[in-house]
C-alpha positions in Angstrom: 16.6 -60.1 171.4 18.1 -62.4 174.3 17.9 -61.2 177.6 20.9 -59.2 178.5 23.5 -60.3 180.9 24.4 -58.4 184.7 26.8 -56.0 184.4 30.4 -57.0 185.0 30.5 -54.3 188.3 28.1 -54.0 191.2 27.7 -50.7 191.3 26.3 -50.3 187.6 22.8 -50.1 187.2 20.6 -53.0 185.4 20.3 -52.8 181.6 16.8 -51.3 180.5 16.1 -50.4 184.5 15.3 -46.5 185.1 18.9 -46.1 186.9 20.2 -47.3 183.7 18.4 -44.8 181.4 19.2 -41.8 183.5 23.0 -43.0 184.0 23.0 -42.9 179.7 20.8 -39.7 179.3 22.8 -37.7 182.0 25.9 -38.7 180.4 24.7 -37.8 176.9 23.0 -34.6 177.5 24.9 -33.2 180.6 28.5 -34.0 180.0 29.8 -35.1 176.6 26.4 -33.1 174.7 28.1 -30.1 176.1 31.6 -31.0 175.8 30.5 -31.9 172.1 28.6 -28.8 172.1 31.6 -26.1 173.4 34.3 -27.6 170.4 30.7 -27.6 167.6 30.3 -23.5 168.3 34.0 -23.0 168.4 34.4 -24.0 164.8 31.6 -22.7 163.2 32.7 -19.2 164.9 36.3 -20.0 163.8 35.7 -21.2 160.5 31.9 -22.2 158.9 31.5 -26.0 159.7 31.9 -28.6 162.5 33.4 -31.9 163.0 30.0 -34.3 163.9 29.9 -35.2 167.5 28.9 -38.6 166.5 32.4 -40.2 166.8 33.7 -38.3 169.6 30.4 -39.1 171.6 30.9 -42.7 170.6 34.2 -43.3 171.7 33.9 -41.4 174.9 30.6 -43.0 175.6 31.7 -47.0 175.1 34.1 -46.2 178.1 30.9 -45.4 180.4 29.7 -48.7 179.0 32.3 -50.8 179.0 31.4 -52.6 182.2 28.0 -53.9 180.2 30.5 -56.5 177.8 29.0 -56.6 174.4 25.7 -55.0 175.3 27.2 -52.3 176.1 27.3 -51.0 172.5 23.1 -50.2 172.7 24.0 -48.0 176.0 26.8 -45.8 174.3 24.8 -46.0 170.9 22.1 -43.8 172.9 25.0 -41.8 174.8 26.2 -40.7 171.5 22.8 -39.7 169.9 21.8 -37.8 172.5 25.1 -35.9 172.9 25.4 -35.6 169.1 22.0 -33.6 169.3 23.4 -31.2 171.7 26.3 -30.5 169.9 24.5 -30.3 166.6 22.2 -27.8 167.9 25.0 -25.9 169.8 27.1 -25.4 166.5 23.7 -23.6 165.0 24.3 -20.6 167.4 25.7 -19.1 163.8 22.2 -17.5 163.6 22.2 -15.1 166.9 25.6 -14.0 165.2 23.9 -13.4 161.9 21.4 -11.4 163.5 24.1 -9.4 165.1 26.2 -8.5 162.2 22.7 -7.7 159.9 21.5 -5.0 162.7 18.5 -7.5 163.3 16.9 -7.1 166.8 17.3 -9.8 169.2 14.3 -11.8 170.8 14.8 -12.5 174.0 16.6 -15.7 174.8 13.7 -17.8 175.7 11.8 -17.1 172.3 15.0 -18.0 170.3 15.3 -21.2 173.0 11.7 -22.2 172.3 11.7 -21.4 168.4 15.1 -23.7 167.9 13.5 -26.4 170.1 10.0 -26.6 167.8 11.7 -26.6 164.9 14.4 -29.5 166.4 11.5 -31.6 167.2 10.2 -31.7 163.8 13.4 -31.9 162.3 13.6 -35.3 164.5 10.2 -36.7 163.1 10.7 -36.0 159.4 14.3 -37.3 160.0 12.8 -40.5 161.3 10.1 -40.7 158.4 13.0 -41.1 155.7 14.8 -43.9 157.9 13.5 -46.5 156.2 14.1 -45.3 152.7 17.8 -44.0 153.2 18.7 -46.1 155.7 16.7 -49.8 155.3 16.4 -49.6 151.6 19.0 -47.6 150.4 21.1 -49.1 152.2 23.6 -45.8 151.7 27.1 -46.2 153.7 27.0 -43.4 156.1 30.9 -43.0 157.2 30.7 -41.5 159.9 27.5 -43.9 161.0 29.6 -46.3 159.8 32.6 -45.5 162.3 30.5 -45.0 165.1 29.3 -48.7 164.6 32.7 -50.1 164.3 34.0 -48.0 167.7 31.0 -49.4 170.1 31.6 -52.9 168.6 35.2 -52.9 168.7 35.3 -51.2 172.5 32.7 -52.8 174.1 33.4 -56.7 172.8 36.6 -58.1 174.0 36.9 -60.7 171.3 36.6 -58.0 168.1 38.9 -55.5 170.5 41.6 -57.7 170.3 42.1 -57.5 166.6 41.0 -53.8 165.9 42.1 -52.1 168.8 46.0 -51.4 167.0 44.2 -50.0 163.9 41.4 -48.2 166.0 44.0 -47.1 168.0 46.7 -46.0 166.0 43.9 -44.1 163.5 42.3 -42.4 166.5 46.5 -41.4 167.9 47.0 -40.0 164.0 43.9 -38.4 164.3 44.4 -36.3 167.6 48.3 -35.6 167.0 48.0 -34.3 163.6 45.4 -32.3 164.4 46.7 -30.3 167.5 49.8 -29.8 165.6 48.1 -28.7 162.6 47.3 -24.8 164.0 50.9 -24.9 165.2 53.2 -26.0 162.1 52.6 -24.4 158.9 53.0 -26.8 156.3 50.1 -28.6 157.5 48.5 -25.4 157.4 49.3 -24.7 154.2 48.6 -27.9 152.8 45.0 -27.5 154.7 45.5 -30.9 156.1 42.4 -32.3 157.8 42.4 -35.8 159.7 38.7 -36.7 159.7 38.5 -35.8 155.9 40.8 -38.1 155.1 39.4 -40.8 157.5 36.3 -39.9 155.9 38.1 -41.1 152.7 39.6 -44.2 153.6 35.7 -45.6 155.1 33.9 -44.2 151.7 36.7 -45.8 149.4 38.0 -44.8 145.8 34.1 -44.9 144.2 33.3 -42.1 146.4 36.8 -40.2 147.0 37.8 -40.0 143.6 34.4 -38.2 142.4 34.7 -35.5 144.7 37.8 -34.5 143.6 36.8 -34.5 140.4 34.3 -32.1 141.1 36.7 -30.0 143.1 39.2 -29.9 140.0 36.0 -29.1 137.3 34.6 -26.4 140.1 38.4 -24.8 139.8 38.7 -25.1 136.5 35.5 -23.5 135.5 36.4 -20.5 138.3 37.7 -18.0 135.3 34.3 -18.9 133.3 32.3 -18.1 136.3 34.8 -14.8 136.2 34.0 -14.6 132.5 30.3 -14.6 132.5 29.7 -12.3 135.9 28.9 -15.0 138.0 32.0 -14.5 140.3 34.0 -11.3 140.7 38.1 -11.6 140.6 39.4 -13.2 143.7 36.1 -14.9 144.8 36.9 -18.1 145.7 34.8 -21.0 143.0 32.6 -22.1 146.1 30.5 -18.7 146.3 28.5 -19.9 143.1 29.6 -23.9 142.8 27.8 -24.8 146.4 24.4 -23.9 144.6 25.1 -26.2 141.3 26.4 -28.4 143.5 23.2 -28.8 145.9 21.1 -28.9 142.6 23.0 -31.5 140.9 22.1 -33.8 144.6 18.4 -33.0 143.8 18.5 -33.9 140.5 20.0 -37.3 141.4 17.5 -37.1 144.4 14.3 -36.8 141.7 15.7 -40.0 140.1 16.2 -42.2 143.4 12.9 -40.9 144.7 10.8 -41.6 141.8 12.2 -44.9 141.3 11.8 -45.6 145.4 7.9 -44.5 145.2 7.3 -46.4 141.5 8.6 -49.6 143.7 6.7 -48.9 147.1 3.2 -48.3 144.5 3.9 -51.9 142.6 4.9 -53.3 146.0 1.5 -51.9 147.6 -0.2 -53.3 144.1 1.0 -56.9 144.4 0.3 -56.6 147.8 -3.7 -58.5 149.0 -5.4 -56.8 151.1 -5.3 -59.6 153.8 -2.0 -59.9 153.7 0.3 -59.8 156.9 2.8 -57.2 156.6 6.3 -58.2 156.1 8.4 -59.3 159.5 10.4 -57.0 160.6 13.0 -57.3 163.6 11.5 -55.8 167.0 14.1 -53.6 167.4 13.5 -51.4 164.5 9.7 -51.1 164.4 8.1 -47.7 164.5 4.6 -46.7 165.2 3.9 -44.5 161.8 0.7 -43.1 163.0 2.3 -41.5 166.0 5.3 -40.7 164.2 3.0 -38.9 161.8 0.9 -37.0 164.7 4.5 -35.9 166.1 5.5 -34.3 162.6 2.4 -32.6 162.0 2.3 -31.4 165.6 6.0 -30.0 166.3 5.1 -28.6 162.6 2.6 -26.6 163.8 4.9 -25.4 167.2 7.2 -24.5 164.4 4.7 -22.1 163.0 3.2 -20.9 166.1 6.2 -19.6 167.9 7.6 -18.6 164.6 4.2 -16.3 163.8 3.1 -15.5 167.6 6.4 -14.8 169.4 9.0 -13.9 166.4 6.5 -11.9 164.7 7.2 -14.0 161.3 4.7 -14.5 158.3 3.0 -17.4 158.4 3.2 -18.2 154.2 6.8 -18.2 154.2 7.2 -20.5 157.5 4.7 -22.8 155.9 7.0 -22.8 152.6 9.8 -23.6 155.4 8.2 -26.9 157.0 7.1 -28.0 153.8 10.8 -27.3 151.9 12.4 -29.5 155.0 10.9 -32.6 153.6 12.5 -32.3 150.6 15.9 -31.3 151.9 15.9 -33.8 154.4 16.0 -36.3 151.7 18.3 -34.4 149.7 20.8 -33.9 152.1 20.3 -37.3 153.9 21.3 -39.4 150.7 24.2 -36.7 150.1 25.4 -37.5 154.3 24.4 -41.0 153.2 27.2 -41.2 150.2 30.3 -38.7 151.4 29.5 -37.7 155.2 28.7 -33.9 153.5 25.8 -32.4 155.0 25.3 -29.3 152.8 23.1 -27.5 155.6 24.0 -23.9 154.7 23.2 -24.6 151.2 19.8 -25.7 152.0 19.8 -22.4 154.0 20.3 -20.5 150.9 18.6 -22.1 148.3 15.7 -21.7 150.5 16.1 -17.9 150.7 16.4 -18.0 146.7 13.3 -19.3 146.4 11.4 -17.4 148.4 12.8 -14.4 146.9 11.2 -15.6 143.8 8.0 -15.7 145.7 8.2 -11.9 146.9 10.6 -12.1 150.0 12.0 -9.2 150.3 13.1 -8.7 153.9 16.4 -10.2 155.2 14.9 -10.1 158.7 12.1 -13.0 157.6 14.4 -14.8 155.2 17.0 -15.8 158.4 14.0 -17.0 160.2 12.4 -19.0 157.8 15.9 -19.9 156.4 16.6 -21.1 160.4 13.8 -23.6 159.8 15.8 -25.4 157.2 19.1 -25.4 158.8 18.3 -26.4 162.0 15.6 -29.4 160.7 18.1 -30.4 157.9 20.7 -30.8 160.6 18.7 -32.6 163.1 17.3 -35.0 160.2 20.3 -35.4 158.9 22.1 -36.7 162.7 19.0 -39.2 162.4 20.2 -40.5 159.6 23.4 -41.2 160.9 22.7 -42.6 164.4 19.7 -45.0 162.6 22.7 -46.3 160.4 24.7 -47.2 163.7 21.8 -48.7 165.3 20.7 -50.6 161.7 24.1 -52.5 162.2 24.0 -52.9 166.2 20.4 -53.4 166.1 19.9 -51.0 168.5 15.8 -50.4 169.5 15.0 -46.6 167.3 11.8 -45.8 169.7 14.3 -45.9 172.5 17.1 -43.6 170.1 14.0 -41.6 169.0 13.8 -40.6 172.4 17.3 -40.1 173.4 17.5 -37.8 170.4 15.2 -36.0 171.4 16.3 -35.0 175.0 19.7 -34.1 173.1 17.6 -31.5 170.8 15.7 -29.9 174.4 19.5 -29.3 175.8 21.2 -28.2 172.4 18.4 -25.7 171.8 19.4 -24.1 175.5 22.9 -24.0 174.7 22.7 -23.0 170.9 21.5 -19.4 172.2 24.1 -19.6 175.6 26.9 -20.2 173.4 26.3 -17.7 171.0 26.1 -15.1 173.8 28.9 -16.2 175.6 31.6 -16.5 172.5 30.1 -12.5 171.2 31.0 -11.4 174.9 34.6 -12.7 174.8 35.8 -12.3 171.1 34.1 -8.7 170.1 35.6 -9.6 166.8 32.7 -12.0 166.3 30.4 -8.9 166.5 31.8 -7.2 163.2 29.9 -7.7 160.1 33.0 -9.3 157.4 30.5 -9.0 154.7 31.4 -5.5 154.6 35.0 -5.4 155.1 37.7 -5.3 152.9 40.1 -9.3 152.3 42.9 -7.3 154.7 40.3 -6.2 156.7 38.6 -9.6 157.8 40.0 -11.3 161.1 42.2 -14.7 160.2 41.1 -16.7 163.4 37.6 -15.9 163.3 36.4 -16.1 159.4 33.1 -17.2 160.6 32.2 -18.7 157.0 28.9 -20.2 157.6 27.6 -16.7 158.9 29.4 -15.2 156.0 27.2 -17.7 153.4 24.0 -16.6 155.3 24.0 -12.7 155.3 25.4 -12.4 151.7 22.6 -14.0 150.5 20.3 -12.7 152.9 21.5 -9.5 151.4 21.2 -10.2 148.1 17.1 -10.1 149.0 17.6 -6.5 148.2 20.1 -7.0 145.6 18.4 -9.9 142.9 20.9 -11.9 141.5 18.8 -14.2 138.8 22.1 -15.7 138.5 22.2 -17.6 141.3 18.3 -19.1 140.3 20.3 -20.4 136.9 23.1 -22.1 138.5 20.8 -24.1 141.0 18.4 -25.4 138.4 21.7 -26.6 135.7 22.8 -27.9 138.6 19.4 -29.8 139.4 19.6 -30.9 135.2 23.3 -31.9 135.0 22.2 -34.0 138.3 19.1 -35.4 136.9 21.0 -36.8 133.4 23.4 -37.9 135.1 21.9 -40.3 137.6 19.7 -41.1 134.8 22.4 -42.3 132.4 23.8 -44.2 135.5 21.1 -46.2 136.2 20.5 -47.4 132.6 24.0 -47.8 131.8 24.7 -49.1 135.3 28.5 -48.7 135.1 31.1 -51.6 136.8 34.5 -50.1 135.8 36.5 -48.2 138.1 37.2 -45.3 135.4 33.8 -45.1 134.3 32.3 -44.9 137.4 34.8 -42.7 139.2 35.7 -40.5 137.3 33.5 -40.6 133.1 30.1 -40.8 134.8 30.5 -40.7 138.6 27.7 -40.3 140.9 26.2 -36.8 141.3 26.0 -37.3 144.6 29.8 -37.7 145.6 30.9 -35.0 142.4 28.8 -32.5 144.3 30.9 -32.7 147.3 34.1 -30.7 144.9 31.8 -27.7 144.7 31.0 -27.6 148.9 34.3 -27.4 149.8 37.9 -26.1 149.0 40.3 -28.1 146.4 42.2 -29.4 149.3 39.3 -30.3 151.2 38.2 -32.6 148.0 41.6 -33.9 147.4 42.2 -35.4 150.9 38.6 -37.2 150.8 39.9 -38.2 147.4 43.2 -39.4 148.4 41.4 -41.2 151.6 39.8 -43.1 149.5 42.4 -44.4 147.3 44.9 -44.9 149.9 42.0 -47.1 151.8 40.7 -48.8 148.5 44.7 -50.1 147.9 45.0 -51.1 151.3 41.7 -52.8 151.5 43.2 -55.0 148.5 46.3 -56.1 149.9 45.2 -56.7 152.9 44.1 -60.3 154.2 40.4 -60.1 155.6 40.0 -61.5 158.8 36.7 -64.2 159.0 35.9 -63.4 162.7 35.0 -59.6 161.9 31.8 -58.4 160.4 32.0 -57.8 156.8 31.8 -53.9 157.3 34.6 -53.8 160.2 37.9 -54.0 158.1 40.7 -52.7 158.8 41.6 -49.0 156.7 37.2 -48.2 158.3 38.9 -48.9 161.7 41.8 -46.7 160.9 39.5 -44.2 158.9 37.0 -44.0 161.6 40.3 -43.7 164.1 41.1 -40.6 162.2 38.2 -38.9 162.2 37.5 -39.5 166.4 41.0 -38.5 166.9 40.4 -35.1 164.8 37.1 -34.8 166.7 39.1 -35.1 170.0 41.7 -32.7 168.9 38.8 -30.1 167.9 37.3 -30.7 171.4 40.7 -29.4 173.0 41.9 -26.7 170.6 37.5 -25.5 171.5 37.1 -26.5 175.5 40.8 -24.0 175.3 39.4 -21.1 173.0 37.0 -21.0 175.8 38.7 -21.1 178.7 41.3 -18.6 177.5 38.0 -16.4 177.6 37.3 -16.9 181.6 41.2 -16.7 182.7 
C-alpha cells in the first residue's frame, strides 16, 4: 500500500500516528457509538429490531475524515466499525427487560456488564474466523456493507463525489424526510412504509427482492393452515411459527454451501505439496490464524466462567451455547450476506428449543444461555459486514479487528445503562405483554423482540413439539432446495426469482411482516429497471452505480431519521 499523503489541514493528526488512532477511536466509541447506541435501544424497546448503525456511522464518520482526501475512507471505515459495535451491543439491552417482565432477579450491573463483554469478544473472533469463507470466497453482497463502501468512497474522493453526490444525496434526503414524517402521517403508517427496506431493495436487486416476497405471500397464505393444524391460534400473526421454518430453511441451504466450501478447501489442501508457498495474499487482509484461534478459545472460556461463577448458570448448557454460535454465525452471516436480515432473535429461540430437548427446563438458564447466541450472532454478524467494506476499500482487518473490539468494551457498558435508564422513564416497559390481552398491550412500546424471547422461554414449561417440526421442514425444504439449485443452476429471471429462488432470500417473507417483504421486493425491482436503463458511467467502480448510491442513500437517511425520532424519545424523558 503506497505511503499515504499529509492531511489537507494542519491541525489533523498524521495517518497511522497514535493522535490519529485516538482521534478515530474516540470518535467511534465516545460519540457516534453512543449516538448510534441511544436510537439502537430506542427501537428495539419501541418495536423488536434496529436499523444497523453501519451506515449512519459511515456517513457521519467520512465528515471527520474528509480532511485525509481519499485515504480518508480507511479512517471512517474504522469510525464506523467501532461505533456500529456500540450500538449493536446497546440495542441488546432487550434482555435486562426480559428479565424484568419474567420476575427474573437481576445481577448486579457489573456482572451483566462483564458477561455481555465475554461473550462480545468471542462473538468478534468466531465472526472473524468465517471472513474468509463469507466474505473472500463467497463473495456474498452484503447491502448494507455494500453501502457503507460506496458512502466512504463517494465522500472522501472528490473525483467519484462529483458524480454520486446527487444520487447519494437525494437517496440519503428521501431517506430522512420520509422517515420523520412516517410516525406523523398515517398513510405511511398504514402502508408500513420503511426507507432503508426499500434501499435495502434497490442494492440487493430483483434476484433477491422478489424471493422474499414470495415467501412473505406463501407465509400468508399458509397462515389459515397453520390455524388449521394448531400451530397458530386465530389472530396470531403468520410470523409466530414462519420465523422458525424460515431460519431452518437458511440452514438447510447453509448444510449445502458448507459442505461444498469444506469438500473444496480438502481437494485444495490435497493438490496442495507440502513445500508449497501459500497463496499471495494482499497485506492488508492477512490474519494471524493461530492467535485468532487462542482469542476464540479464550473469550470462550470468559464466556463460561462469568456465565457459571458470577451468574450462577450450568456449565453444559453454556457449553451447548459457545459451541451452537459457530454454527449460527455462519447461518446467519450468509443470510446478512444475501438480504441485510440478521435473524438474531430466531437464533435466540431455536437455541432455547433445543435445549429443551436436552432437559432445559428453567426459563431463568434458557435467557442466559439463549443471551450467548444473540449477542455473538450479532457481533459476528457486524463483522461480516464491516470486513465486506473493508474487502472493497482494502482496509487493514487486524487494525478493524481491533477497533471492533473497543466498540464491543463500550456497547457492553451501555447495553445494561440503557436498559435501566428507558425502564426508569417509560414504566410501560416494565409490564410483561405476554400476558395481556391485544387491547391491553401499549401501541408505542410493543417491545417485539422481548415478546419473541419470553414466549418461548415460557414455553420451557409449556412443550410445544410443534415448534421442533416446523424448524427441521424448514431445515429439509432448505436443503432440497439449494440442492436442486446448484445442479440445475438456474439463469432465468422467473426460475430463479420466483420457481426455485434461493432459500436464503425466500426465508426473509417468513422474518418479517407482508409489507416489510413487499418493499424489499419492490426495491429490488424498481432498482433492477433502473439499473437497465440507465447508462453506466466507466470512471466508477463496477459496484458503485447509481440506484446502490440511492439505495444506500435511503437506508442512511432512515438511519438518521431513527437517530432523531430515538436521541428525542430520550430527551423527552429528562425534560
Amino acid at each position: 500500500m503506497a505511503a499515504p499523503a499529509g492531511p489537507r489541514w494542519s491541525w489533523l493528526p498524521a495517518q497511522g500516528s497514535r493522535s490519529y488512532h485516538l482521534l478515530l477511536a474516540a470518535t467511534g466509541m465516545l460519540v457516534l457509538g453512543p449516538l448510534a447506541g441511544v436510537t439502537a435501544a430506542y427501537m428495539n424497546f419501541s418495536l423488536g429490531f434496529f436499523v444497523g448503525g453501519q451506515v449512519l456511522a459511515g456517513l457521519l464518520g467520512s465528515a471527520v475524515t474528509a480532511g485525509y482526501g481519499a485515504q480518508g475512507k480507511h479512517g471512517a471505515n474504522y469510525i464506523q466499525t467501532a461505533a456500529a459495535s456500540v450500538a449493536s451491543m446497546s440495542g441488546l439491552g432487550v434482555l435486562v427487560q426480559a428479565m424484568v417482565w419474567m420476575g427474573l432477579p437481576q445481577p448486579p450491573a457489573w456482572q451483566l456488564v462483564g458477561y455481555f463483554a465475554c461473550i462480545g469478544m468471542f462473538g468478534v473472533g468466531v465472526g472473524m474466523l468465517y471472513t474468509p469463507v463469507l466474505v473472500d470466497r463467497l463473495h456474498l453482497a452484503f447491502p448494507s456493507g455494500l453501502a457503507v463502501a460506496n458512502i466512504l468512497r463517494a465522500l472522501t474522493d472528490t473525483r467519484l463525489l462529483r458524480h454520486s453526490v446527487q444520487h447519494l444525496g437525494g437517496g440519503a434526503l428521501a431517506g430522512l424526510v420520509t422517515g420523520l414524517a412516517a410516525p406523523r402521517i398515517g398513510w405511511l403508517g398504514r402502508i408500513d412504509w420503511s426507507a432503508s427496506t426499500f434501499g435495502a431493495g434497490m442494492v440487493v436487486g430483483a434476484r433477491i427482492g422478489v424471493p422474499a416476497f414470495v415467501g412473505g405471500v406463501l407465509a400468508w397464505a399458509a397462515q389459515p393452515f397453520f390455524v388449521r393444524i394448531g400451530w397458530l391460534q386465530p389472530g396470531d400473526p403468520f410470523r409466530k411459527i414462519t420465523f422458525l421454518i424460515a431460519l431452518g430453511m437458511i440452514m438447510g441451504a447453509a448444510a449445502v454451501d458448507l459442505a461444498l466450501i469444506l469438500w473444496r478447501a480438502w481437494a485444495s489442501l490435497r493438490g496442495q505439496d507440502a513445500g508449497d508457498a501459500p497463496a499471495d495474499d494482499p497485506g492488508w487482509r492477512r490474519v494471524h490464524r493461530g492467535r485468532l484461534w487462542l482469542w476464540v478459545l479464550a473469550w470462550g472460556a470468559a464466556t463460561l466462567a462469568t456465565g457459571h461463577l458470577l451468574l450462577g448458570q450450568p456449565l453444559f448448557f453454556l457449553a451447548l451455547a459457545v459451541a451452537l454460535v459457530f454454527l449460527f454465525a455462519l447461518v446467519n452471516g450468509i443470510s446478512v450476506g444475501v438480504s441485510d436480515s440478521n435473524p438474531i432473535s430466531s437464533a435466540f429461540v431455536v437455541s432455547v428449543v433445543l435445549m429443551a430437548l436436552l432437559g432445559l427446563s428453567d426459563p431463568g438458564v434458557g435467557l442466559m444461555a439463549g443471551a450467548v447466541l444473540l449477542v455473538s450472532t450479532s457481533v459476528a454478524c457486524d463483522m461480516q459486514q464491516d470486513r465486506s467494506t473493508g474487502w472493497r476499500l482494502g482496509t487493514p482487518r487486524v487494525l478493524q479487528f481491533r477497533y471492533q473490539v473497543l466498540g464491543i468494551l463500550v456497547g457492553a457498558v451501555l447495553a445494561v445503562v440503557f436498559a435501566r435508564v428507558f425502564m426508569a422513564a417509560y414504566p410501560v416497559l416494565l409490564q410483561d405483554q405476554t400476558a395481556m390481552q391485544a387491547g391491553q398491550q401499549p401501541a408505542q412500546w410493543s417491545s417485539a423482540m422481548t415478546y419473541k424471547f419470553v414466549g418461548v422461554l415460557r414455553s420451557l414449561t409449556d412443550d410445544k413439539p410443534y415448534q421442533r417440526t416446523a424448524i427441521l421442514a424448514g431445515v429439509l425444504a432448505g436443503f432440497v432446495i439449494e440442492l436442486l439449485r446448484k445442479r440445475l443452476r438456474p439463469r432465468a429471471f422467473l426460475f430463479d426469482a420466483v420457481l426455485l429462488p434461493s432459500p436464503y432470500a425466500l426465508s426473509f417473507g417468513g422474518f418479517v411482516n407482508l409489507p416489510t417483504s413487499f418493499w424489499l421486493g419492490a426495491g429490488g425491482v424498481t432498482g433492477t429497471l433502473l439499473e437497465r436503463r440507465a447508462p453506466r458511467r466507466g470512471e466508477l467502480p463496477q459496484d458503485m452505480s447509481a440506484t446502490s448510491l440511492f439505495g444506500g442513500g435511503l437506508i442512511a437517511g432512515d438511519a438518521l431519521a431513527a437517530l432523531a425520532l430515538g436521541v428525542a424519545g430520550l430527551l423527552a424523558t429528562v425534560f
